[in-house]
C-alpha positions in Angstrom: -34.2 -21.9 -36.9 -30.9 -23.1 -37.1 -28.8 -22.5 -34.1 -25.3 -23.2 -35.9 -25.4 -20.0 -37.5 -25.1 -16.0 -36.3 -27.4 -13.9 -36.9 -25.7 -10.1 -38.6 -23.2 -8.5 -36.3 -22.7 -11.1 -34.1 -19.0 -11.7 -34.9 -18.2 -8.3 -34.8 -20.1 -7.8 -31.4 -18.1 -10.9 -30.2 -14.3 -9.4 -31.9 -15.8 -6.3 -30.1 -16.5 -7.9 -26.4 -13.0 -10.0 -27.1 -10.5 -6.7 -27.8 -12.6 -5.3 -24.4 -11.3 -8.2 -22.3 -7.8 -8.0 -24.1 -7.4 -4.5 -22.7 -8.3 -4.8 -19.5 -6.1 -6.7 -16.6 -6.5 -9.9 -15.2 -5.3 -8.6 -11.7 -5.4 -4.9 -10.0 -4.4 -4.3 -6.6 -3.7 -1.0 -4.7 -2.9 0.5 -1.1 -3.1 3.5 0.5 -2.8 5.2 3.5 -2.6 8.2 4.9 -1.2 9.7 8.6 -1.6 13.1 10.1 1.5 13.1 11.8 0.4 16.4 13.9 -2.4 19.1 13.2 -0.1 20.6 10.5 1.4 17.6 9.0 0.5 14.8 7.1 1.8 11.9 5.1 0.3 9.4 2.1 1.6 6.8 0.8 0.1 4.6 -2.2 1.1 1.3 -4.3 -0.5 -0.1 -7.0 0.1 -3.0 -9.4 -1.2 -3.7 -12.5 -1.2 -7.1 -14.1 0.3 -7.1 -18.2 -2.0 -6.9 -21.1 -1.9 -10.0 -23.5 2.0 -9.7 -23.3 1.3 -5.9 -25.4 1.7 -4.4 -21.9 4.2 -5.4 -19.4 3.1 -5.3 -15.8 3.7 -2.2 -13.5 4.3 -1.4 -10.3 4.2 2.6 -9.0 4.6 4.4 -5.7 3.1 7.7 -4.8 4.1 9.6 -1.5 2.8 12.8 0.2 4.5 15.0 2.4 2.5 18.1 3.8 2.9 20.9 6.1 0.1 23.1 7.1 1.7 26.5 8.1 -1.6 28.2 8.2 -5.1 26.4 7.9 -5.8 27.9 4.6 -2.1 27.1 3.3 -0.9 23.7 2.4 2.7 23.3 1.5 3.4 19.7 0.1 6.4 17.8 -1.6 4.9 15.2 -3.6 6.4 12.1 -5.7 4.6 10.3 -8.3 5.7 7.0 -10.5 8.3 6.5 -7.9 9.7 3.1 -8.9 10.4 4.2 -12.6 10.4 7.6 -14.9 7.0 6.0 -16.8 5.1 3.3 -18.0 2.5 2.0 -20.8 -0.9 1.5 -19.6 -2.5 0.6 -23.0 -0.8 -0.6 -26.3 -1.0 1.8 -29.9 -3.5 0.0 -32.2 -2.8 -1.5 -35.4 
């Protein structure tokens, strides 16, 4: 057997197992929390980075927030904000 030479589909298994890695980012982080202010209010808050993608992607950072009022325990009345540091952002690039 010789061991310099790949066996069928093992370069495509390994192009395959390479774009994986090239899609996915090196660093992730998040944080959340949430506060009842009172029985019938509440507040979230959430930031989360994600790292660039082989310079195809460019890092993002995002905020989420919560406001909500309970008038009634079956009712929820909340003001949310989503993507709060900018209008939007890639998370994967087209493909060629």
């Amino acid at each position: 057997m010789d061991l310099g030479t790949e066996g069928p589909g093992t370069a495509g298994q390994r192009d395959a197992l390479q774009s994986i890695e090239n899609n996915s980012p090196e660093h992730q982080a998040s944080v959340r929390t949430a506060v009842s202010l009172s029985p019938r209010w509440e507040v979230d808050f959430g930031l989360r980075y994600v790292d660039a993608l082989e310079n195809r992607v460019p890092s993002y950072l995002v905020a989420d927030a919560r406001l909500a009022w309970r008038p009634e325990t079956t009712l929820e009345l909340a003001l949310i904000g989503q993507n709060l540091f900018r209008a939007h952002h890639f998370e994967q690039a087209g493909q060629d």
